[in-house]
C-alpha positions in Angstrom: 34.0 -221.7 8.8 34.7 -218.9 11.1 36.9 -216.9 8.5 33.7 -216.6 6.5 32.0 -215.2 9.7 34.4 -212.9 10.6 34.7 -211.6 6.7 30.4 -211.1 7.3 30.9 -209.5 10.3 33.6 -206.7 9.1 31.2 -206.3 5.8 28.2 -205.1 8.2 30.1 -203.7 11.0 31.5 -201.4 7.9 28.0 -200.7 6.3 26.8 -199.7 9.4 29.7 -197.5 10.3 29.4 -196.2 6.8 25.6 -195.1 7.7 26.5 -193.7 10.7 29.1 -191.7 10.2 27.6 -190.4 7.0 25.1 -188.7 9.8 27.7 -187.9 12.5 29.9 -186.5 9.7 26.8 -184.7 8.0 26.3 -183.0 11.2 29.9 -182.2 12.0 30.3 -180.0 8.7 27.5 -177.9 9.5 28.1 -177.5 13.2 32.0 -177.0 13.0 31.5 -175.1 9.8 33.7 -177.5 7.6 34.0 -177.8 3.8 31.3 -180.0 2.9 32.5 -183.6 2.4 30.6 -186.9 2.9 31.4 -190.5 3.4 32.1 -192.6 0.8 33.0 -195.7 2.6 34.5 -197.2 5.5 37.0 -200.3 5.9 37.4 -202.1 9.1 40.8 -203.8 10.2 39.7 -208.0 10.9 40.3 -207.0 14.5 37.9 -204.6 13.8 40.2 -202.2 16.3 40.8 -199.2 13.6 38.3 -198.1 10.4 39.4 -196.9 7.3 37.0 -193.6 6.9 37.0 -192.5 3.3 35.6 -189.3 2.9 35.2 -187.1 -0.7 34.6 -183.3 -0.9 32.3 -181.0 -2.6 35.3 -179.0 -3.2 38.0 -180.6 -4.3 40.7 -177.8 -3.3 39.5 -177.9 0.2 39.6 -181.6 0.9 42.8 -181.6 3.0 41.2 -178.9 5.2 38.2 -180.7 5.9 40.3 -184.2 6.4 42.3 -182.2 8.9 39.4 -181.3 11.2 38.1 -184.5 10.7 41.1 -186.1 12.6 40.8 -183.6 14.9 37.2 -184.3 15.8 37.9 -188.0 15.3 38.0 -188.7 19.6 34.7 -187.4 19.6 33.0 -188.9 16.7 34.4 -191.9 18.1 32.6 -191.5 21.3 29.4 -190.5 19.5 29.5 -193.7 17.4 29.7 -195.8 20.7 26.4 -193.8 22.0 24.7 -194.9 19.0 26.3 -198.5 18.0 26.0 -201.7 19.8 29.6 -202.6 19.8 32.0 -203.3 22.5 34.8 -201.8 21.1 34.4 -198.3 18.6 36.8 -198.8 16.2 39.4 -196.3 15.8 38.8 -193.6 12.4 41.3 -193.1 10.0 40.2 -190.4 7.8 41.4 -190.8 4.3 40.6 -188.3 1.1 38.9 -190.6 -2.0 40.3 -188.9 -4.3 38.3 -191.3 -7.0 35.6 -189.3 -7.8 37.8 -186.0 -8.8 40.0 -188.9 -10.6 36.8 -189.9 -12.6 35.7 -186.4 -13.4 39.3 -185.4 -14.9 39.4 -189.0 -17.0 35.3 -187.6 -18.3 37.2 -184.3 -19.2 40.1 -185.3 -20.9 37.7 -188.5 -22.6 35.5 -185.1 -23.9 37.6 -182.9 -24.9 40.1 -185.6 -27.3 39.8 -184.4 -30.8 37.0 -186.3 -32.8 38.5 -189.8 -34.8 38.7 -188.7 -37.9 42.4 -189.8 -38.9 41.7 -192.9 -37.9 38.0 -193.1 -39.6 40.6 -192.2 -43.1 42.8 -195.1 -42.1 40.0 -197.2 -41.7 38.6 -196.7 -45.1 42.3 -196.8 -46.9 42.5 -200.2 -45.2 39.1 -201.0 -46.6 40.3 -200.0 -50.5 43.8 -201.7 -49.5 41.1 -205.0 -49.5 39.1 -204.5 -52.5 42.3 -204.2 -54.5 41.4 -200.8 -55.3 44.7 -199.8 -53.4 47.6 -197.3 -55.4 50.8 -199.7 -55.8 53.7 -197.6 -54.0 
């Protein structure tokens, strides 16, 4: 089946440019003096000709600034990744913001600061008298 094999192949060609660029991007911050981000994951086209690079930030408010000189550093992480990955072809990077993380921690917020259940803790227990028969006729 080679759909199955191609399917395996993107999965570790992505793992593996997930590792690597974890470093290469690890090293970029610090040398170009970017707003920390790090990789979160990578999706590569079938063709395996571009990669999806999905990158989140320490700080939120700066993650557009630190995509930006991403993309502009993306020729030469390209050419670094082909120094230090056997592949013919480097795929081309497409750096994306995951925004999931900052999505998760605003769902924890609102999750911990809703107002504690006690109106419906009452309904529960009128619906539990409203069984017994013990229930006020209207």
């Amino acid at each position: 089946m080679p759909s199955s094999k191609s399917f395996h192949r993107t999965d570790r060609v992505s793992a593996q440019l997930r590792r690597e660029l974890g470093t290469l991007v690890h090293e970029a911050v610090r040398e170009h003096n970017l707003p920390s981000v790090s990789v979160s994951d990578v999706e590569v086209s079938r063709d395996l000709a571009h990669a999806k690079v999905f990158v989140t930030a320490l700080q939120a408010e700066r993650s557009k600034e630190a995509v930006k000189a991403l993309k502009e550093l993306s020729r030469e992480l390209r050419y670094q990744l082909g120094r230090a990955m056997k592949l013919r072809h480097v795929p081309e990077l497409h750096f994306h913001y995951d925004d999931s993380v900052d999505r998760g921690e605003r769902i924890g917020i609102l999750l911990r600061d809703l107002p504690p259940l006690e109106a419906e803790a009452d309904g529960d227990q009128a619906a539990a008298s409203e069984t017994d028969g013990d229930a006020k006729p209207e």
